[in-house]
SEKE-65488 format. One record per residue: residue number from 0; residue in three letters; x, y, z of N, C-alpha, C in turn. Coordinates in pm, whole numbers, plus 32768, in hexadecimal, padded with zeros to 4 digits. Layout:
   n res  n.x  n.y  n.z ca.x ca.y ca.z  c.x  c.y  c.z
 NUM ALA    X    Y    Z    X    Y    Z    X    Y    Z
...
END
This chain:
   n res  n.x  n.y  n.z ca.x ca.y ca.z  c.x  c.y  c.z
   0 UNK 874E 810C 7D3B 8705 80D0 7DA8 8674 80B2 7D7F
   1 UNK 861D 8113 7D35 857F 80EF 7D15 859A 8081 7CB4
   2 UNK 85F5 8076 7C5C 85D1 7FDD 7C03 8601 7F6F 7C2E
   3 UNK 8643 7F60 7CAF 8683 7EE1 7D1E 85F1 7F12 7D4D
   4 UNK 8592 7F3A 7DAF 8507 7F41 7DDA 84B8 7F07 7D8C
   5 UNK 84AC 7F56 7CE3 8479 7F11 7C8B 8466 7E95 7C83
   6 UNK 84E7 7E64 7C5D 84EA 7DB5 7C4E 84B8 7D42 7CDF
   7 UNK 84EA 7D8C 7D4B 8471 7D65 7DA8 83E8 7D5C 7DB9
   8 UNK 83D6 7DD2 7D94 8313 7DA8 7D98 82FD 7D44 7D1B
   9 UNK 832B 7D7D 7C8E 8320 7D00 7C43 8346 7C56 7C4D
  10 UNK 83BA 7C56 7C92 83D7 7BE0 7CFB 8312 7BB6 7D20
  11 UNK 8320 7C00 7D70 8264 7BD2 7DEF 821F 7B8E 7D7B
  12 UNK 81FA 7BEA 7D1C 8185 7BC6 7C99 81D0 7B28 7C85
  13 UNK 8224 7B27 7C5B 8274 7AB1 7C18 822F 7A05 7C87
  14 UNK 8252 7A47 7D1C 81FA 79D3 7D52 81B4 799B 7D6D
  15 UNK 8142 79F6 7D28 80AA 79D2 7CEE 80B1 79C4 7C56
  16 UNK 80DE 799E 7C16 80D4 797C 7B70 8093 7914 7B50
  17 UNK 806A 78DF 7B99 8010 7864 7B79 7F69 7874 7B8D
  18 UNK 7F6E 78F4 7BF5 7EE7 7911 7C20 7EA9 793A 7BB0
  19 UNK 7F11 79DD 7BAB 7F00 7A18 7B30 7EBD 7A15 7A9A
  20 UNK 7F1A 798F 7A77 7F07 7910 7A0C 7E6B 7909 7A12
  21 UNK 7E36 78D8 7A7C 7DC4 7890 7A98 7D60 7907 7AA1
  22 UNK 7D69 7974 7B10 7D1F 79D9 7AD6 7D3F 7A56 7ABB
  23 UNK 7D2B 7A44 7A22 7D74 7ACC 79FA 7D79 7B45 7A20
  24 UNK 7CE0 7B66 7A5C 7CC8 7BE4 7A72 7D22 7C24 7AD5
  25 UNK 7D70 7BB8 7B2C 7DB0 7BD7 7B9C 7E18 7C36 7B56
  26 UNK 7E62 7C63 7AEE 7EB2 7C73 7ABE 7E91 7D2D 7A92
  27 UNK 7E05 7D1E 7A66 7DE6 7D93 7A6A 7DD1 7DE7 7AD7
  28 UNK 7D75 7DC2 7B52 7D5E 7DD8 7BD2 7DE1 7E08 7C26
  29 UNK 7E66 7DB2 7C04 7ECF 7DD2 7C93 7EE3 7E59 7C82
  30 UNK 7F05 7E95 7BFF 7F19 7F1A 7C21 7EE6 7F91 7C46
  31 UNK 7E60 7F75 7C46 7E04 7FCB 7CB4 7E33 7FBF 7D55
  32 UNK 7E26 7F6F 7D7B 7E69 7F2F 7DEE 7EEF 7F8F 7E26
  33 UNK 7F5D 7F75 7DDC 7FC8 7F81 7DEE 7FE3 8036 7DCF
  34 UNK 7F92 8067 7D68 7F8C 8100 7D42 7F5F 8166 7DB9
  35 UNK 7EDA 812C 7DE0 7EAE 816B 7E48 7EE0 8168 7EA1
  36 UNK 7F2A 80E8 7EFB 7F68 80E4 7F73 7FD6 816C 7F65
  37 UNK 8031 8154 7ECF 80A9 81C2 7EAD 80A5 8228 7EC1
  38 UNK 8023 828A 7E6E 7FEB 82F9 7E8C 7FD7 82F6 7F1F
  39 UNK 7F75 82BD 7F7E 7F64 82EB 8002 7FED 82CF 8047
  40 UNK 8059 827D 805C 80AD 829F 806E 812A 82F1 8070
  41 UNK 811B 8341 7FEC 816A 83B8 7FCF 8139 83FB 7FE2
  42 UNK 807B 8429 7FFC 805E 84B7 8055 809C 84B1 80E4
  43 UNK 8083 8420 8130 8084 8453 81A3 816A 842F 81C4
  44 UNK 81A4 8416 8162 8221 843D 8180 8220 84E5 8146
  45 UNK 81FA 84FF 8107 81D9 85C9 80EE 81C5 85D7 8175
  46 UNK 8192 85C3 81B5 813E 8613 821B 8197 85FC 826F
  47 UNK 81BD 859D 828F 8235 858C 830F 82B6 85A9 82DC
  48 UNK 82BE 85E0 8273 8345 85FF 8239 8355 86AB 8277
  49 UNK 82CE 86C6 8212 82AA 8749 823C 82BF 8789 82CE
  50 UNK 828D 8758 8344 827F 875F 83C8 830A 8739 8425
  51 UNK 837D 86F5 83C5 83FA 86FE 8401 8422 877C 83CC
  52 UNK 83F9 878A 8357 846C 8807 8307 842F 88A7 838A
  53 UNK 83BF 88A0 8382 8379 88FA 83BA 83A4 892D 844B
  54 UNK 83CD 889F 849F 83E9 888D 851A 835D 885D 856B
  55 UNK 82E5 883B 8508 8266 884A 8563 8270 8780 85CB
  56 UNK 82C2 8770 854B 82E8 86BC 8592 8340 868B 85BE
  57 UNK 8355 8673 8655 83FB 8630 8664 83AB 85D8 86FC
  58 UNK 8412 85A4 872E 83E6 853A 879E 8393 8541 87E3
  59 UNK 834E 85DF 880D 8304 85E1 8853 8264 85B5 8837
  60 UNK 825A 85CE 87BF 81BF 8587 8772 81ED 852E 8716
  61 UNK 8227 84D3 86FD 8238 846F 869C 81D0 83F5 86E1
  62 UNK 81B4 83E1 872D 8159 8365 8754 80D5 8390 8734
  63 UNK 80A6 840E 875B 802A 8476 873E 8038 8485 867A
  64 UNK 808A 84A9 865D 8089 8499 85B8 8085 8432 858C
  65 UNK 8098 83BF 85C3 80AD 8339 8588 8041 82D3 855C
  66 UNK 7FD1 8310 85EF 7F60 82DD 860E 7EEE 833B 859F
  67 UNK 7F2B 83B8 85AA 7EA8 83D6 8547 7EDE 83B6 84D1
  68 UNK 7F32 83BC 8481 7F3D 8387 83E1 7F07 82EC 8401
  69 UNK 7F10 828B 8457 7ED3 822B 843D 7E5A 81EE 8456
  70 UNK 7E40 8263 84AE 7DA0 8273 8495 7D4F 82A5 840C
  71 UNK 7DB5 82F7 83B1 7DA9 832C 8331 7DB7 82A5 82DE
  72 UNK 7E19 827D 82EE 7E2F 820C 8266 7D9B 81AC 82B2
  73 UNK 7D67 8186 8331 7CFB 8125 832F 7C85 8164 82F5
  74 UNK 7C7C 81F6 8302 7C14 821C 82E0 7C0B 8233 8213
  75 UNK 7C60 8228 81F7 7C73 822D 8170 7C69 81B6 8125
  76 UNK 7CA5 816F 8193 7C91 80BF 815E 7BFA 80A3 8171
  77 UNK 7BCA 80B6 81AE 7B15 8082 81C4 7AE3 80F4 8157
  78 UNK 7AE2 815B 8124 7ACA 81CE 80D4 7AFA 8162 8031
  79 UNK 7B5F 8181 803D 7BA6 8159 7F91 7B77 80BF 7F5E
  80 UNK 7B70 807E 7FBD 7B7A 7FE8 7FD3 7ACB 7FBC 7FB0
  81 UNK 7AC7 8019 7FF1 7A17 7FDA 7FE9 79D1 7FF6 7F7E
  82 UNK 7A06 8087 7F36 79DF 80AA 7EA6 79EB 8037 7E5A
  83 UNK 7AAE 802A 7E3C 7AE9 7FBB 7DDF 7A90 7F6A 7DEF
  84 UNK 7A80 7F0C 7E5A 7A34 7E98 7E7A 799B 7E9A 7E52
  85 UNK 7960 7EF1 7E30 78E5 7EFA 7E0B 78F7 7F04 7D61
  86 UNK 7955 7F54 7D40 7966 7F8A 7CA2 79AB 7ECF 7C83
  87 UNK 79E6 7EB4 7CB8 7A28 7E08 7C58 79AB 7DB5 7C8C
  88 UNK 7974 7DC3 7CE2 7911 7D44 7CF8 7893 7D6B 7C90
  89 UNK 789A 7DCF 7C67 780C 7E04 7BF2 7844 7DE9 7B97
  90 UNK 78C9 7E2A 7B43 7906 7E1A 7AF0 7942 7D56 7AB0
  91 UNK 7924 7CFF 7B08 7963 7C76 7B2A 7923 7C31 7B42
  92 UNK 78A6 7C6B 7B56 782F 7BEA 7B99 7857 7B9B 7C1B
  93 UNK 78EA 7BDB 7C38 790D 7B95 7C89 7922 7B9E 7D3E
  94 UNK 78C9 7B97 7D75 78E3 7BFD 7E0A 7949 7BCA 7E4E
  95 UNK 7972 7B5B 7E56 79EB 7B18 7EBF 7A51 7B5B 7EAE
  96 UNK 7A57 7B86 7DD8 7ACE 7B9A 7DC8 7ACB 7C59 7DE9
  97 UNK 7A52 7CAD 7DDA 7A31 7D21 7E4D 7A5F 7D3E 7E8F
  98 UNK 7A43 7CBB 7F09 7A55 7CD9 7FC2 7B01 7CC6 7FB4
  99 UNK 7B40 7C7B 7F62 7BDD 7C3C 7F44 7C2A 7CAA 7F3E
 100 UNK 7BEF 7D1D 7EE6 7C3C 7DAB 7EA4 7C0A 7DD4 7F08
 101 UNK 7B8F 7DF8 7F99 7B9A 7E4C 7FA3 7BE9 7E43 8046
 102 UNK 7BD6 7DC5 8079 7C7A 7D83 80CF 7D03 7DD8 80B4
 103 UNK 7D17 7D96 8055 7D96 7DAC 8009 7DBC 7E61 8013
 104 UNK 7D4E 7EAA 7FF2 7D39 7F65 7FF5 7D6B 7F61 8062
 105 UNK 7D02 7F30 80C3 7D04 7F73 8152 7D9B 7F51 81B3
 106 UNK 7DCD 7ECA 817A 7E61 7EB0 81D0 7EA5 7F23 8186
 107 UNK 7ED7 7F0D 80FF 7F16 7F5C 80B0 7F0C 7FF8 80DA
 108 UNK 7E99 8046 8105 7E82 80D5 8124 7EDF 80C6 81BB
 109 UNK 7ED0 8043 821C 7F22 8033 82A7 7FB6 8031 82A2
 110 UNK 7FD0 8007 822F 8057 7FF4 8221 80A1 806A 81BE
 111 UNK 8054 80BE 81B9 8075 8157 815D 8080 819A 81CD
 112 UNK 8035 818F 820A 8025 81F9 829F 80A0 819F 82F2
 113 UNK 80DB 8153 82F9 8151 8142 836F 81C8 8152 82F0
 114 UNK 81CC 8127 8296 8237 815E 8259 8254 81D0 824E
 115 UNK 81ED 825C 821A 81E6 82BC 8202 820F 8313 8278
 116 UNK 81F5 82F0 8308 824A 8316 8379 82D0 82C8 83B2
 117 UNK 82B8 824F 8396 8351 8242 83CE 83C5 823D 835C
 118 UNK 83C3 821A 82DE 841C 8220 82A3 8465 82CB 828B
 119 UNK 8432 8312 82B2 845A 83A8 82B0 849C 83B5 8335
 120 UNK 8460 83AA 83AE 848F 83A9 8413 8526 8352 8434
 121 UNK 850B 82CC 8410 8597 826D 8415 85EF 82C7 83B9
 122 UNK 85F4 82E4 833D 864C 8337 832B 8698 83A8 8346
 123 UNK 861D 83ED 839F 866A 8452 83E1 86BF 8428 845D
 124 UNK 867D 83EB 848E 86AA 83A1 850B 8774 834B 84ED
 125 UNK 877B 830D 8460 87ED 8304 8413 8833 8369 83EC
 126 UNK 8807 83C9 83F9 884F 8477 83E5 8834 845B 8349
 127 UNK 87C7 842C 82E5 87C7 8425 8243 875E 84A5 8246
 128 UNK 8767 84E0 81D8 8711 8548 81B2 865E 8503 8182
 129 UNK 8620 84E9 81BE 8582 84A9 81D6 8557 84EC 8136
 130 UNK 856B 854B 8114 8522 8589 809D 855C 855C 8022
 131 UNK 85B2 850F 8013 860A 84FF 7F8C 85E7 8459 7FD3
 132 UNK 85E4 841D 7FE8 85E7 8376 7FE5 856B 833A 7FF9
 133 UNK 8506 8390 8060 84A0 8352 8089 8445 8303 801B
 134 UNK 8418 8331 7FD4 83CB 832B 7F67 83DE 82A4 7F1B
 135 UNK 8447 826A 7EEE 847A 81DA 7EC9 8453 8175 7F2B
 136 UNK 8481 8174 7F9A 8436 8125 7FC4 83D6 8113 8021
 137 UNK 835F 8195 8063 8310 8185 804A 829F 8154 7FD5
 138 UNK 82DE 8147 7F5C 826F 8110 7EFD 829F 808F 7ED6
 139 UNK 8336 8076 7EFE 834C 7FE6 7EFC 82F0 7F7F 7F3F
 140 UNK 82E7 7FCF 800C 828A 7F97 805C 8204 7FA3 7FFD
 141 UNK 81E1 7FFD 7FC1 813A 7FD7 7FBD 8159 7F91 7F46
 142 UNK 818C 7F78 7EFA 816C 7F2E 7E74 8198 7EAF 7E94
 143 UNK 81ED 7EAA 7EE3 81FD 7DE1 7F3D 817F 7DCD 7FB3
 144 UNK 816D 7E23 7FCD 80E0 7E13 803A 8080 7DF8 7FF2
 145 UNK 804C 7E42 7FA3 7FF8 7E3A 7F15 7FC1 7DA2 7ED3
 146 UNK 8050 7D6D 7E84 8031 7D44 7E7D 8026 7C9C 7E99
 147 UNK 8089 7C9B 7EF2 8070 7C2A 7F60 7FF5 7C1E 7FA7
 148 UNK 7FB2 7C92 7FDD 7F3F 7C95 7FF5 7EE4 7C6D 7F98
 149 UNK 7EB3 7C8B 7F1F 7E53 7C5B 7EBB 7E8C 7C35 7E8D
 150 UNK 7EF0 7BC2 7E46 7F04 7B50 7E0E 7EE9 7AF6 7E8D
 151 UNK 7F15 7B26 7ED8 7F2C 7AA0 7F49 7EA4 7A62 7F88
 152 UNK 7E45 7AFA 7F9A 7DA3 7AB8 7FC3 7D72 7A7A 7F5B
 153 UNK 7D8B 7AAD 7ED0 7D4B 7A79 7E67 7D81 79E2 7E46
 154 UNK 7DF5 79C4 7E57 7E34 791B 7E51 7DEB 78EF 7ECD
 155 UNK 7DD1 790A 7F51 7D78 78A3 7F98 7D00 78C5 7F8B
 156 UNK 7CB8 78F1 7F38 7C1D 78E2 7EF2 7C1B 78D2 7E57
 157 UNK 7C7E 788F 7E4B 7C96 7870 7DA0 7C1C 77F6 7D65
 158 UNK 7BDD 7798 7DA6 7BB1 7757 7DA6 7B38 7772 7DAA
 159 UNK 7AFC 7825 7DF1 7A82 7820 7DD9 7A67 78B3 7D63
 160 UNK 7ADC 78D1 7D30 7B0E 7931 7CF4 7B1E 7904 7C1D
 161 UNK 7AB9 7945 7BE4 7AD7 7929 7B47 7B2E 7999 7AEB
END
């Protein structure tokens, strides 16, 4: 199943190959993007993995848990995002392409935080064991969130982008 995921996110990259082409750096950059979303997405499926096994999580706070991990992934995205975005716009001379990575962080940290709770949950909810599957594709979601997100802002500012 992770190398059918695999070839999907590599799929995404594939439909920016022309951007890419044009600016290289994009090539180096996505996997910051796509790493970080992974990591914050597999803490916060730990944590809600954790809190079913525990019993501390079941229907009665799942809307209350849901809301704070994604208040976590926004607050991590304006945190992580704004670093990156300062470290490539110094590093690049380039600030558009900065504010681009640090977009790209902050959806990517949003979309770690709803994967990271519901893909554990839908599985249980399927009667699947949440702790043995979750993990694939939560990082499928962030590494297609990733990098659809920064290829995709970066192809409509390609033009003001070297």
């Amino acid at each position: 199943m992770n190398l059918i995921t695999a070839f999907i996110a590599a799929s995404v990259v594939g439909i920016f190959e022309k951007t890419i082409e044009r600016i290289a750096i994009l090539a180096a950059l996505q996997s910051i993007v796509a790493g970080q979303g992974g990591n914050a997405g597999v803490q916060t499926l730990t944590m809600i993995v954790r809190g079913m096994a525990l019993g501390d999580l079941d229907r009665r706070n799942y809307l209350r848990t849901f809301f704070k991990e994604l208040g976590l992934g926004f607050a991590n995205g304006i945190a992580v995002g704004s670093v990156v975005g300062v470290v490539v716009g110094i590093w690049t001379g380039q600030w558009l392409l900065g504010g681009i990575i640090a977009a790209a962080m902050l959806g990517n940290m949003l979309a770690a935080a709803i994967a990271g709770f519901l893909v554990p949950v839908l599985l249980r909810a399927f009667r699947q064991d949440p702790a043995q599957a979750s993990g694939v594709f939560v990082t499928t979601v962030t590494d297609v969130c990733g990098f659809l997100l920064f290829l995709g802002l970066a192809t409509l500012a390609a033009g003001h982008l070297h």
